[in-house]
N, C-alpha and C positions, 0 to 999 in steps of 0.2 A: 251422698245424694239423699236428701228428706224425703220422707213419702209425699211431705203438702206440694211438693212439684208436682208428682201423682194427680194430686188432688184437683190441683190448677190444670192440668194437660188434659183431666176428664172432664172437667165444670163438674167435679164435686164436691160438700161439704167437706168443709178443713177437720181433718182425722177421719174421714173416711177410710183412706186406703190404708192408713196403722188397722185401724180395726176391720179390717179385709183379711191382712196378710199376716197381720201382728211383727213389722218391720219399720221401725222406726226413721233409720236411713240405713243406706248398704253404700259401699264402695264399691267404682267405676272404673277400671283401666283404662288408661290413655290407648289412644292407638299405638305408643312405643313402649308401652308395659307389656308386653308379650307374655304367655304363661310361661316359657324360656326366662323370662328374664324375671319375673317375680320368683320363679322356682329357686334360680338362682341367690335371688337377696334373703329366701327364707333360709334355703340352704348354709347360706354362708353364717346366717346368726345360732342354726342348729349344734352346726361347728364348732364355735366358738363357745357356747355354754358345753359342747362334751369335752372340752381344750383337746380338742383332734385337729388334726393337717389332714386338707385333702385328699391329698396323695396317699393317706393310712386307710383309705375307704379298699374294702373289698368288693364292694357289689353299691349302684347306682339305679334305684327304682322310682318310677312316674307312676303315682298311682293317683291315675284321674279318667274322668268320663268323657271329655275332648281334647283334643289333639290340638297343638299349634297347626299342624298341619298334618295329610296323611301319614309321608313318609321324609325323614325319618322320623321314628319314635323321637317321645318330647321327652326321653330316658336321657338319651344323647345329645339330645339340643342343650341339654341343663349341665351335661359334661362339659361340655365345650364351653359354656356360658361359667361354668368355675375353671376354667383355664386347666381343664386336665383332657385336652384334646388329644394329647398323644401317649396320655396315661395306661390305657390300653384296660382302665377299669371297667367291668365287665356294668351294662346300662340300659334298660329294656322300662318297658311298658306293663303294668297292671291296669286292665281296663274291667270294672264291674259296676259301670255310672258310680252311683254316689256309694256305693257302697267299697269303692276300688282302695282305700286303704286298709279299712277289716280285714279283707281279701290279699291283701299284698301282707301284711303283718301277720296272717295266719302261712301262707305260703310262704313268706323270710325265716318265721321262727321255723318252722319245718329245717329248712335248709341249713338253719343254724345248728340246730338239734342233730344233726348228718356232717358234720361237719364242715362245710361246703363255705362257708363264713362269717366271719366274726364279730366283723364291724360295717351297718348297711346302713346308707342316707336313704330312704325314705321322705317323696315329695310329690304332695298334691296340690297343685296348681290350675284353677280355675278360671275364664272369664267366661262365665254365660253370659253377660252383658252381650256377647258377640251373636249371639244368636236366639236374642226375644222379638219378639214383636210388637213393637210399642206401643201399638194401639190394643194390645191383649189384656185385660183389666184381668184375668185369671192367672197371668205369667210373668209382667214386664216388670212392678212392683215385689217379686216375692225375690228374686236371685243377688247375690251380691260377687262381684267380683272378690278372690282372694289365695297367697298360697301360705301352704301351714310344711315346716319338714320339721324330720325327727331324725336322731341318730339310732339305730338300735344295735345293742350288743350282747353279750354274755355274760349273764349276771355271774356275778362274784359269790367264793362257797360260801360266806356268811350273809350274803343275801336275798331276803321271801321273795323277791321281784318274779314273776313268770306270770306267763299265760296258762291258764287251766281249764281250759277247753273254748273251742270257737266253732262255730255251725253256719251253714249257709244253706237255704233252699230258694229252689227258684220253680215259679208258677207260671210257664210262657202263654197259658191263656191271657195273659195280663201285659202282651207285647206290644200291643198297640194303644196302651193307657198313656205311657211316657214314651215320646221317639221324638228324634232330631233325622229327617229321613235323608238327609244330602250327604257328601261328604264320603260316601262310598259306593261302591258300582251298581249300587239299586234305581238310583233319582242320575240322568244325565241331562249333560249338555245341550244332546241332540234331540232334545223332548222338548228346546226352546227355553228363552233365561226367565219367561212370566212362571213356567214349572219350577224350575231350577230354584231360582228365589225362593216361590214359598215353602221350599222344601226345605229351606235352611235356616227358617224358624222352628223353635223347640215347638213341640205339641202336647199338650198333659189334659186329662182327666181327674180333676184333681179328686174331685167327689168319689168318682170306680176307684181310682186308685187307695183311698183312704179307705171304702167297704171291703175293697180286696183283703187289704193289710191289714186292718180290725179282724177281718174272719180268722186268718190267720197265725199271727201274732201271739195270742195267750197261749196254744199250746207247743208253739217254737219256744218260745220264752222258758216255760216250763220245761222242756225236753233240754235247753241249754244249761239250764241252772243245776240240774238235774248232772248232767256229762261233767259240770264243772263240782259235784260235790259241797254246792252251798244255797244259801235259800235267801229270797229278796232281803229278808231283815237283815243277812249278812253283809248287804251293800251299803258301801259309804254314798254312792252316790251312783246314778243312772245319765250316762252321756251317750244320747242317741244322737241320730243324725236329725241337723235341725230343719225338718221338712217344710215346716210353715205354723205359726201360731198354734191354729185352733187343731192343730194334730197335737201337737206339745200338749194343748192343754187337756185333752183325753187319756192320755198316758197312764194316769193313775188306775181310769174305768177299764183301760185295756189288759194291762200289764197287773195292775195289781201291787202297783210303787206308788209312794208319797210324792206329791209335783214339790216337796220341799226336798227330796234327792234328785230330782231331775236338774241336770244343768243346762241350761237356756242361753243363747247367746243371737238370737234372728232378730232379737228388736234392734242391735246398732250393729249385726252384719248380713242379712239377710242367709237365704239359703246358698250356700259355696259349696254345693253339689260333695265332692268326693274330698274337700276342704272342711264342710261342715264338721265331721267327725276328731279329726286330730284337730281341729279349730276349739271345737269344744271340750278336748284334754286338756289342749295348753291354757283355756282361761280356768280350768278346775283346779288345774296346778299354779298357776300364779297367785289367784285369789287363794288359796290353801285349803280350799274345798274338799282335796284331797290329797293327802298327806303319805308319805311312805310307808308300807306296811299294809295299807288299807285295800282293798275287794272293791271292784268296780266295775261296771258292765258298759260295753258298748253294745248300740242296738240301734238298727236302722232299716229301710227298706230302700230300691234300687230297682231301675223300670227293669224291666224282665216279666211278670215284678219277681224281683226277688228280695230274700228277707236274710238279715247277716245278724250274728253277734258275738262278742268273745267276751269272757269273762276274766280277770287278770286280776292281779296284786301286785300294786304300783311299788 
């Protein structure tokens, strides 16, 4: 979907809402594109680049910021939807909004490291399309529907690949900057469907939330690089979570990185919430951006607010 639809739906100048949001176009789920079943089509191609069989999975993790629905977890909806319903593989739920893959990939490799297991699909599956409000010129243009999975395993003894430190803090003065307030037993039914509704529009500050995360930020950053034993110039490359343009494009002033190591991906897929992240490895890795051997950070923030990053060697 183009942003000049944007444009046309608000009566405004043509490229307005690019240079709003800095999102060129983003993709839209059908109403039969479920996050169940996108989960599924990523999963299936993850598969098939690790040349693993389903049934060789040890553990099955959703790591996303909205559910298809409450219950079951969308861990299990995604078992089912790859035909291992009675597989009895273990399939749950990482929720830490957009930041729920960092979060799950620090808690896999954990488990990994414990022996607990050895081979885990990893999949985040998004449609915020489901819950913007079209007439929100701060929200409606900036989301893209999307899902991204990965296989993770156990690096092999001749190879650098690991994780070398990963951090997460979280600032709950910052809880009512980003909230989707429905969907759990705060907002009901019986409050009437005019409540109900507009509670099941996303709500962001985009402005507090960016002052939050600026304040912040440089000395997370520095405390992570720090745990991980290496220093910005050591990175190939900086893939944060792609929050919206003109955050991207501060990144340098915040962080104290080259926006020529940032990898950028919101102008043709908007923001994909807890997708953004592994969205923006797998285009680092396709394009060859970044390469085997090499030092790279992930780095994002996630309403709460909270602030995540891990530092690794692809």
């Amino acid at each position: 979907m183009p942003s000049t639809e944007f444009d046309t739906r608000w009566r405004k100048p043509s490229g307005w809402t690019f240079r709003a949001c800095g999102v060129e176009y983003r993709h839209v789920a059908s109403p039969n594109e479920t996050s169940s079943y996108m989960g599924a089509q990523a999963a299936q191609r993850a598969l098939a680049a690790a040349e693993l069989a389903p049934q060789e999975l040890d553990c099955i993790v959703s790591a996303c910021s909205v559910m298809e629905q409450a219950i079951p977890c969308l861990g299990s909806q995604i078992q089912r939807a790859l035909g291992l319903g009675e597989s009895g593989i273990p399939a749950f739920d990482v929720n830490a909004t957009c930041l729920s893959f960092l979060v799950a990939l620090d808690l896999i490799s954990c488990a990994m490291a414990a022996g607990r297991y050895r081979k885990v699909l990893m999949v985040s599956s998004e449609s915020p399309s489901a819950g913007l409000n079209p007439d929100d010129v701060a929200t409606a243009a900036l989301f893209g529907d999307g899902a991204v999975a990965v296989v993770v395993g156990l690096a092999e003894p001749e190879s650098s690949s690991s994780l070398l430190a990963a951090k997460v803090a979280t600032y709950s003065v910052g809880n009512e900057l980003c909230q989707l307030r429905a969907g759990g037993t705060r907002v009901r039914l019986e409050k009437g469907c005019e409540a109900y509704q507009a509670a099941t529009f996303f709500e962001m500050d985009g402005k507090a939330t960016f002052r939050m995360a600026a304040r912040f930020l440089p000395g997370f950053s520095e405390q992570l690089l720090t745990a991980a034993g290496v220093g910005r110039d050591d990175l190939s490359c900086l893939i944060p979570h792609q929050a919206s343009g003109r955050a991207l494009d501060k990144l340098d002033s915040i962080l104290g990185i080259p926006l020529t190591k940032v990898v950028r991906t919101i102008h043709h897929r908007g923001n994909m919430v807890a997708a953004s992240m592994p969205g923006a490895l797998h285009h680092a890795i396709s394009s060859q951006r970044l390469r085997r051997g090499d030092l790279f950070a992930l780095m994002g923030t996630g309403a709460g607010l909270s602030l995540g990053g891990a530092v690794l060697r692809y």
